[in-house]
C-alpha positions in Angstrom: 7.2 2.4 -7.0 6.5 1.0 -3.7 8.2 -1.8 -2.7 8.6 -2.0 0.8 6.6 -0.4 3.6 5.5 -0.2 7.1 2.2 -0.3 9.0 1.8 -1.0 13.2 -1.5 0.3 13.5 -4.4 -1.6 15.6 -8.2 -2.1 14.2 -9.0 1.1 16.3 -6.4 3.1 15.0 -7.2 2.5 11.5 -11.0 3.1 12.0 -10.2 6.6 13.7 -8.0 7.3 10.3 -10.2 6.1 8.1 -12.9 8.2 9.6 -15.7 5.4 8.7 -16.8 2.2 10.7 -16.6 -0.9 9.5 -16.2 -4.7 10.6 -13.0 -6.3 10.7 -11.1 -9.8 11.9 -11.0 -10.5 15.8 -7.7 -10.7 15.1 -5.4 -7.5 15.8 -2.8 -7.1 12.9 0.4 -7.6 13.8 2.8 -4.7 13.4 5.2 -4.8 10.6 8.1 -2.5 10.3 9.3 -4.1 7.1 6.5 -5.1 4.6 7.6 -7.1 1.1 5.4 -8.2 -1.1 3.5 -11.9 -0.3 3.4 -11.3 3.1 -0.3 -10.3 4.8 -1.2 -7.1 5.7 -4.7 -5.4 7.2 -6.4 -3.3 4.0 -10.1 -1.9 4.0 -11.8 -3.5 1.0 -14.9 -2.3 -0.2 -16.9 -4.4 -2.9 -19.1 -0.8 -4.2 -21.9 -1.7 -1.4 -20.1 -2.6 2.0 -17.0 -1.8 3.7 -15.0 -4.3 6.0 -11.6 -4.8 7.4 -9.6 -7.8 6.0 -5.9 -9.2 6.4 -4.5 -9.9 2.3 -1.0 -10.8 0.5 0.4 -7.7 -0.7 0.9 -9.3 -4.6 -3.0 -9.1 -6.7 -3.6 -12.2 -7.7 -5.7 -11.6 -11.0 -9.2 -13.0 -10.6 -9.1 -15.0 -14.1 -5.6 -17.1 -12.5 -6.6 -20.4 -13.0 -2.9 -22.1 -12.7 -1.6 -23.1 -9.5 -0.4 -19.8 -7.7 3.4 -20.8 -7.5 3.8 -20.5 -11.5 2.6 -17.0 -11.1 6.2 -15.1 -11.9 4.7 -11.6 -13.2 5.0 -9.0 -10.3 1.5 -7.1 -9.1 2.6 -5.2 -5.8 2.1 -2.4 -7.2 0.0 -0.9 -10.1 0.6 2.2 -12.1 -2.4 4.5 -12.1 -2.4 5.5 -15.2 -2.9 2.4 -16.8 -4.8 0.7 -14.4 -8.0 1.4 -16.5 -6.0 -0.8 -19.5 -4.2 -3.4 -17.5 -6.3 -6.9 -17.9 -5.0 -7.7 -14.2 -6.5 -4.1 -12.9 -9.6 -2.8 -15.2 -12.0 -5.1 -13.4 -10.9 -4.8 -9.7 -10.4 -0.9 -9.8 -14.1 -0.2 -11.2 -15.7 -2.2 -7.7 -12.7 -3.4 -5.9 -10.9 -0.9 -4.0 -8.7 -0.8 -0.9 -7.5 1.2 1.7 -3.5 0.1 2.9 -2.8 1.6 6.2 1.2 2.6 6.4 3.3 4.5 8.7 6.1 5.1 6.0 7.1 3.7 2.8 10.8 2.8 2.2 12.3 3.8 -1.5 16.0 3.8 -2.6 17.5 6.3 -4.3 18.7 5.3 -7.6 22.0 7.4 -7.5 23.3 5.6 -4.6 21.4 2.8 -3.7 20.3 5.3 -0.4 17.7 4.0 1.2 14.7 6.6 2.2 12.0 6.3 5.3 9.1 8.3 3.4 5.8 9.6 4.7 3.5 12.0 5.9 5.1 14.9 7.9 3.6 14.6 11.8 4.6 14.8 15.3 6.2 11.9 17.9 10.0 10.3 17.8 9.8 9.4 14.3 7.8 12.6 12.7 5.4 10.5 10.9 1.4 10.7 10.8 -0.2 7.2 9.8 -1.9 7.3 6.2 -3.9 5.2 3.3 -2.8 4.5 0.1 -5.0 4.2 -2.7 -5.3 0.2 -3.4 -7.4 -2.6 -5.1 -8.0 -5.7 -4.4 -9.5 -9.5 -5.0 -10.4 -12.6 -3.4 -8.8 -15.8 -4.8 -9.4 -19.4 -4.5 -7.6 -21.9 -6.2 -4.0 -23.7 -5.1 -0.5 -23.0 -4.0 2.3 -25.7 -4.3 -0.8 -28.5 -5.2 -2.5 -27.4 -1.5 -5.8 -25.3 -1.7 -5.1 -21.7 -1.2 -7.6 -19.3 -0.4 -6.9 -15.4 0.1 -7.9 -11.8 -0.1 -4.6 -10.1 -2.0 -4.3 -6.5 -3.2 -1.7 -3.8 -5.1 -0.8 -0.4 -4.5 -1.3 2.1 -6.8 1.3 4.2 -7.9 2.1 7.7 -9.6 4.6 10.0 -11.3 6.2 11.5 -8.2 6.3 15.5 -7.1 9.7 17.5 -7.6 10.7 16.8 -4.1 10.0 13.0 -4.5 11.5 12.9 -7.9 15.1 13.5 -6.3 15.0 9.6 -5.0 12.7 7.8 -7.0 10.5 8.7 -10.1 7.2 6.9 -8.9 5.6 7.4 -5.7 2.2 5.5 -3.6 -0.8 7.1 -4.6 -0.8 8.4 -0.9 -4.3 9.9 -0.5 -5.2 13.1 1.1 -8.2 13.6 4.1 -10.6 14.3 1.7 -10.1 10.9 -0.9 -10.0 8.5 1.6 -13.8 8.0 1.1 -14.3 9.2 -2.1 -11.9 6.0 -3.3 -13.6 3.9 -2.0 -17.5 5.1 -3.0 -17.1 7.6 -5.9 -16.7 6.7 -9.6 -13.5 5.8 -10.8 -13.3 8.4 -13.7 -14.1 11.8 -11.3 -11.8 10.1 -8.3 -8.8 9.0 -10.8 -7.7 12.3 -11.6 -7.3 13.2 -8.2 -5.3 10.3 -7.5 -3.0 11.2 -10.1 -1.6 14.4 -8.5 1.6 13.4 -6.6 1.1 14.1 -2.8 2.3 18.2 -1.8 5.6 18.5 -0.9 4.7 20.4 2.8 2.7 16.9 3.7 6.0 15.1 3.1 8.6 13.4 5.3 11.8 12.1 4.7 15.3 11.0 5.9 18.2 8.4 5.0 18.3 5.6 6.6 20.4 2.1 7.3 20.8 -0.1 4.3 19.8 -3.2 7.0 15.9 -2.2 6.0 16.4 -4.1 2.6 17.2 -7.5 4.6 13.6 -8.4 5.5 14.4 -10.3 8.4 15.2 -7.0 10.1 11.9 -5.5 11.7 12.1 -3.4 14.1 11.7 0.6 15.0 15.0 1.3 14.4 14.3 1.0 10.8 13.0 4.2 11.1 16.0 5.8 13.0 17.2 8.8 10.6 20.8 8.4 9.2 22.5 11.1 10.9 21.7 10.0 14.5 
């Protein structure tokens, strides 16, 4: 499970990660240090042809919605991979849809304790984190919200059975991808990328520390979220 994460990376920086170029809003996102579903976040979207940068509501909302959006009470932040090929709200998107969600950590709690967890990819600088993609899909929605015309781009994360290491705090993990399947998600066929996705993320690449219980008020958003416990 993912439910909270955080992402402060420009346009620039997420081309240079991303390794591909693409177009994206004039607009620079605005860094987040406390993500929750519903609110807007950059993502690379590709549609099976072209690749561009867009700013979407973390929360799918499924292409066939035809209601207005505020009766929609069923949660779609995240999506579990192996049964996104059976899920009504995720077997179309995933086949054409896909998306690239830019974090620099992910926040879980353990379940023993209510502990919460900063989570990433080990790497260097004050917080010991490398930026990174997870694995995503996403759609583009027109209809209404509260009676007013709504139009957005929205997307979920896909999730996975977590590694040993992870295991120890929460059973589900991001489908973090490695180097090599940042690409490949978004251009190779879903049935020889899935199974790649599927493997939990290798417990040398991983990062982790307690840290204050303030990062489950979302008002607080800041870099001290990221401050380990023990300091």
């Amino acid at each position: 499970m993912c439910g909270r994460y955080s992402h402060i990376l420009t346009w620039s920086e997420i081309h240079t990660l991303s390794g591909l170029l693409f177009p994206t809003p004039e607009e620079e996102p605005t860094r987040n240090y406390n993500v929750a579903p519903t609110q807007f976040c950059p993502i690379v979207v590709s549609d099976g042809s072209h690749i561009w940068g867009e700013r979407a509501t973390w929360g799918l909302i499924p292409f066939w919605w035809s209601k207005d959006l505020s009766e929609k009470k069923f949660t779609t932040f995240n999506a579990k991979a192996e049964e996104i090929t059976q899920k009504s709200t995720y077997k179309v998107p995933v086949r054409r849809h896909r998306a690239l969600v830019p974090a620099n950590c992910f926040y879980e709690w353990r379940k023993s304790d209510k502990q919460p967890f900063a989570i990433g990819i080990r790497g260097e600088g004050a917080s010991g984190f490398s930026p990174f993609f997870m694995a995503g899909i996403w759609t583009h929605w027109a209809g209404h919200l509260n009676a007013a015309p709504f139009e957005a781009y929205s997307f979920s994360i896909l999730t996975r059975a977590a590694g040993d290491e992870m295991a120890l705090i929460h059973p589900r993990e991001p489908a973090i991808l490695l180097k090599e399947e940042i690409e490949a998600w978004l251009k190779v066929p879903l049935d020889q990328i899935l199974p790649q996705i599927l493997q939990p993320l290798p417990s040398q690449l991983r990062h982790y520390f307690p840290i204050e219980k303030r990062v489950g008020k979302v008002s607080n958003n800041d870099p001290d979220l990221w401050r380990p416990l023990c300091d």
